[in-house]
N, C-alpha and C positions, 0 to 999 in steps of 0.2 A: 322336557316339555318347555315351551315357551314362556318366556314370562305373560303376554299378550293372553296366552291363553289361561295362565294361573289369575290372571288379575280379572277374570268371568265368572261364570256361574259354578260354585264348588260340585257340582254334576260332573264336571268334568278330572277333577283333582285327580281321579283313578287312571285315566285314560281311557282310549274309546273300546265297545266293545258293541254287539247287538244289542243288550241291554238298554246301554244310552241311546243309542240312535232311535232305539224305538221307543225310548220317552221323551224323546225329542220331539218325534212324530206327534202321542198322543198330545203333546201341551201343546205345537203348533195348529191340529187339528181339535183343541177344545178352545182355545185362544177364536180362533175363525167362526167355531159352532157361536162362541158369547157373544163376538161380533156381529155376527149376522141374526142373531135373535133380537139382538138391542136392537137391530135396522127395524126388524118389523115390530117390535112395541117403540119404539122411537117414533116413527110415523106414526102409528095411532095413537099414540102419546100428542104429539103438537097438532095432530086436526082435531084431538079432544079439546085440549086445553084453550087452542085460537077459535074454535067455534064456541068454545064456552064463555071466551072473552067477548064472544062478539053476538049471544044470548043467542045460538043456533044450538042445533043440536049433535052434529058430526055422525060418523057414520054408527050406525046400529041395526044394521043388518045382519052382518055374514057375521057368526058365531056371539057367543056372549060380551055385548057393551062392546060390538062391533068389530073385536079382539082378532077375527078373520079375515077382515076385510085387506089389508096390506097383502095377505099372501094370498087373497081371491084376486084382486090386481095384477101379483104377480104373475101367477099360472096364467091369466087372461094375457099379458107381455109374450110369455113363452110361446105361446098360439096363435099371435096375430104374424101377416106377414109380414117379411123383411126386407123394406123397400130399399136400392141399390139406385143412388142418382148416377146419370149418363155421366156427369158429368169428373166423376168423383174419383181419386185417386184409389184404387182397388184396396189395394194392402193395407197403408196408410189408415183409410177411415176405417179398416174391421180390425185395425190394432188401437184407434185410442181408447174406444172404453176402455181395453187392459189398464193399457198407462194411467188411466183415472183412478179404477178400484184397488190393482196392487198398491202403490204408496201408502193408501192408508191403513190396511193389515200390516202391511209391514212396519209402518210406525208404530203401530199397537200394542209388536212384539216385544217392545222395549220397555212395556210399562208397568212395575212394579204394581199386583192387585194385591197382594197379601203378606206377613209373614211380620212377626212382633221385633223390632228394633231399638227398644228401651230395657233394659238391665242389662246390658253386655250383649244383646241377642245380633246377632247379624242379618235377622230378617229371613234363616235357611228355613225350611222345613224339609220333612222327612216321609215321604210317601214312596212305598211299596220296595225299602229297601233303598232307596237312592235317596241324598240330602240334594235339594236345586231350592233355585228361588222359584218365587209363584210370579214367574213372567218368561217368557219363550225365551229369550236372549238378554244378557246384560252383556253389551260390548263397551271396552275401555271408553271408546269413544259415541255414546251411545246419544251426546247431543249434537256431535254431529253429523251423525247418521238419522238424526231428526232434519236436521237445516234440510240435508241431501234429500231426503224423501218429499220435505214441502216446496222445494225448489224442483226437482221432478214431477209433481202432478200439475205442474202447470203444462207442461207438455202433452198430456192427456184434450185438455182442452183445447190448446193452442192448434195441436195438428189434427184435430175433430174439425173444427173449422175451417184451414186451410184445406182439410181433405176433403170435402162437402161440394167442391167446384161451386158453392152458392155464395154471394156479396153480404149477405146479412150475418149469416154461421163464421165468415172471414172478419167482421169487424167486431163481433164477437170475443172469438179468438186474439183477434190483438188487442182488447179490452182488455182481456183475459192477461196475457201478456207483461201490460203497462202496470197494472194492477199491483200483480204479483210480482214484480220487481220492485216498486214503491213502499208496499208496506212488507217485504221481506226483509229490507233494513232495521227496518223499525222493531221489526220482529227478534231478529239474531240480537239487536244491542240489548233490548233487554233480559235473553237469554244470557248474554255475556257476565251482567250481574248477579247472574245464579251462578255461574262457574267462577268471578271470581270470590264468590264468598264458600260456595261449598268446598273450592280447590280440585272436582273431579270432574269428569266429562261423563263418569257413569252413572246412568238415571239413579239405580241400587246405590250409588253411595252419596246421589243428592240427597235422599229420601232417608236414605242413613244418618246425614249431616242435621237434620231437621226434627229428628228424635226427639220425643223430652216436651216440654210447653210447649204450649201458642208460638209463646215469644220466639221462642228456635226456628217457627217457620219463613220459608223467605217470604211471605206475604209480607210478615214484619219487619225482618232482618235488613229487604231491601227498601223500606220505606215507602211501601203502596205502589209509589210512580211506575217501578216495572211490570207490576202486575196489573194494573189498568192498561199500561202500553202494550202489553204482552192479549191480553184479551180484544180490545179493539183491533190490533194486528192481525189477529187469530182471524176474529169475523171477517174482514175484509178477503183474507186467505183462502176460508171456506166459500167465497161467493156468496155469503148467506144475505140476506136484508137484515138493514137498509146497505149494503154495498153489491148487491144484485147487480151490479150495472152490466155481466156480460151476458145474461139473457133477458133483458129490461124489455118486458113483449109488446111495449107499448113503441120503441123504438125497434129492434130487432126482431120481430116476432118469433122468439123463443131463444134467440142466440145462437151458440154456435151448437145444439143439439138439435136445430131447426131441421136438417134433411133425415133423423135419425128416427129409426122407430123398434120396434118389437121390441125383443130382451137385449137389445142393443141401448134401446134410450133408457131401459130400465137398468142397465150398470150405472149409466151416467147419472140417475137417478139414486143407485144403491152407493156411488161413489162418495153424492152428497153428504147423507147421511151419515155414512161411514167416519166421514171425517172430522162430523160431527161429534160421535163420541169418542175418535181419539183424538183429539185437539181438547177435549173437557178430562181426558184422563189428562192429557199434558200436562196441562193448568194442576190439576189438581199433582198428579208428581215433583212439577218446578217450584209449587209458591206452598200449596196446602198442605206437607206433611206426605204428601200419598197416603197410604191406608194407614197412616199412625192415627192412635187416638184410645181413647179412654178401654180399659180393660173391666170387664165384667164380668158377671156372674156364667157361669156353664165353659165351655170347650174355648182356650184362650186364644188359639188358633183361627178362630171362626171372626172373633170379633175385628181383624184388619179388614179383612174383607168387606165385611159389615160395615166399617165405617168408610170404604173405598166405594160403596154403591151408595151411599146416603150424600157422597162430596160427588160422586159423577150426576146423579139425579137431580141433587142440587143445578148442578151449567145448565146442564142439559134443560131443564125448565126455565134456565136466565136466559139460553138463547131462543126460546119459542117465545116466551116474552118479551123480547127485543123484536122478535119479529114482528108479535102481533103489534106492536106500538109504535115504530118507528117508521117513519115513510123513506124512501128511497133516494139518499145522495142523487144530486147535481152529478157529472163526470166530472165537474172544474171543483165540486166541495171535496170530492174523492181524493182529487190529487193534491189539492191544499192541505185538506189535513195530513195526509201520510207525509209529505216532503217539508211543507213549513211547519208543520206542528209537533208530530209525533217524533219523527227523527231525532229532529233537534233536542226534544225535552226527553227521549231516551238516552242522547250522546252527551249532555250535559247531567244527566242523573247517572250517567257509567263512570263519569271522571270524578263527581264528587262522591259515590260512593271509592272511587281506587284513591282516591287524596285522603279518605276515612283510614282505610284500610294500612296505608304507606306510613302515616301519621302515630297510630299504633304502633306499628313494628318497628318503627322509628325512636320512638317515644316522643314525640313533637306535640307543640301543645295543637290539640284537636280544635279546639273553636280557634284559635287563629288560621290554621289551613284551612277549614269547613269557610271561613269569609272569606280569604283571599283566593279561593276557587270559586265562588259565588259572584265575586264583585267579576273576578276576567270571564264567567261565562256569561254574566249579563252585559257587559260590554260587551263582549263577542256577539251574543245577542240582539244587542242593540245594532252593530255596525249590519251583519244579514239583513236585520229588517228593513233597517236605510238604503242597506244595497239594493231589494227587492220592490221598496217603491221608485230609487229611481231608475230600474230597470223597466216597471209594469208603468211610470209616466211616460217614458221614453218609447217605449212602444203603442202606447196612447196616441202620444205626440204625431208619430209619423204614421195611422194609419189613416189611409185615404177617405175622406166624408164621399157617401155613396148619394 
């Protein structure tokens, strides 16, 4: 057997048989059932909470405290028609929903929700006869089969709008686009500071390395800066507000899901969502520990879990609060921050963390490395900014008075 495959989920240690395959099946198909439950209390979750911010009342009609209403919407999608533009590239437009909703399941699948990792434990558990981890897949490489999946759902949106034959769903799309390459940077560097302090690529042995205190978690470990960069990156990612800019309806009217309707704009709409709660599992796997955390009283097994819905519930209500709060980026504050701000102060908190790190293993005295990588990244710093005003005067300069 491979090494590749020994260094996975110990499900496999035996080799493959019916057995495994069909517990493979069950976790990837109760993995999807939890996804897709969270989608519909997730939406009635943030119109509760932004109508409550905003002293409305949200929906409460369809089932108790409205609890209905998401999958009376739904079923309403199912049943409306499915309007097809003349102008619209056939195939193309009824394959991007796909490309929107798959990435984010499948990023899902990588996400460590349970299993105790403090006293020697390795995080296994033991159901029905087979030991696996409580996550559909741990692969060696399993951050960056993350990058791959968030660098793939742009494509969802991108060819919805190109495929629309419509001007506004296209500008959209390249919105869509610009976006997501700008703060994808920003994104991976400071991923890069969880890999190089936990030493793995796989999520189960990030989450392994973070065992034990607080202080073990990378929230701490890497010094805050990637986990704030890592979170605004995230938002921008999802499309959510305030970085809504590729269906801004006041500009685009509705963006590039503008020609889209039945249970077609309702993926694109289930996509949102979606990736909503696996971007706040992310978070909570890369910085917070994953489901580590205090052991209690009753079934010991129970409490990872436990503390894995209490840190995702946690995002989850940081990002409907972002929403209801925050008004909606400029397109020129969008791209200022992810290029001159975010990047930079990720790419200069990845090198003084690896000058930490080299320092150590070295035995070098640490506060003199820690300044003299401070002092040339603020020079370096300094020279960008110079360069960027006299690029933004110089183009001042030579534009022509109207």
């Amino acid at each position: 057997m491979s090494d590749l495959l020994l260094a996975a989920d110990p499900l496999f240690f035996g080799g493959f048989d019916v057995g495994v395959v069909v517990f493979v099946i069950v976790k990837a198909l109760l993995a999807f059932t939890f996804v897709m439950v969270g989608v519909i209390l997730l939406i009635w979750f943030e119109r509760k909470v932004i109508s409550d911010m905003q002293n409305r009342i949200g929906p409460n009609r369809a089932g108790p405290w409205g609890l209905l209403q998401t999958l009376a919407d739904g079923i309403k999608l199912i049943f409306k028609e499915d309007s097809h533009p003349r102008e619209a590239d056939n195939l193309v437009f009824r394959l991007a929903p796909y490309l929107s909703v798959a990435p984010a399941f499948l990023t899902f699948c990588i996400v460590p929700m349970g299993g105790i990792f403090t006293g020697g434990d390795d995080g296994a558990v033991t159901l029905f006869g087979h030991t696996t981890f409580l996550q559909v897949a741990d692969p060696p490489i399993g951050v960056l089969f993350l990058l791959a999946m968030s660098s793939v759902a742009v494509y969802g949106v991108m060819l919805a709008g190109w495929s629309s034959g419509s001007k506004y769903p296209l500008l959209g799309s390249v919105r869509a686009s610009a976006q997501m390459v700008s703060y994808e940077a920003a994104l991976g560097l400071s991923v890069v500071t969880v890999i190089l302090l936990s030493g793995s690529l796989s999520t189960h042995d990030i989450v392994a390395s973070q065992a034990g205190r607080i202080f073990d978690w990378n929230l701490v470990a890497t010094g805050v800066i990637p986990f704030l960069v890592f979170c605004v990156a995230a938002t921008a990612e999802l499309n959510r507000p305030p970085f809504d800019l590729v269906e801004a309806e006041q500009e685009l009217v509705g963006g590039f899901q503008t020609e889209y309707s039945s249970i077609r704009f309702g993926m694109f709409y289930l996509a949102e969502f979606m990736n909503t709660i696996t971007m706040s599992a992310i978070i909570i796997t890369l910085f917070l520990g994953g489901p580590s955390g205090p052991i209690g009283p009753g079934p010991e097994q129970l409490w990872p879990l436990f503390w894995f819905m209490v840190k995702l519930l946690a995002f989850l209500f940081a990002f409907v609060w972002v929403r209801a709060t925050l008004p909606r980026f400029r397109y020129d504050q969008l791209m200022d921050l992810g290029w001159k701000r975010l990047i930079p102060l990720s790419l200069g908190w990845l090198l003084l963390i690896a000058a930490v790190r080299v320092a150590d293993d070295q035995g070098w005295n640490t506060v003199l490395v820690v300044a003299i990588t401070l002092a040339a990244l603020f020079a370096g710093g300094a020279l960008m900014l110079a360069g960027i005003r006299v690029a933004e005067q110089r183009r001042e300069d030579e534009e022509v008075p109207v």
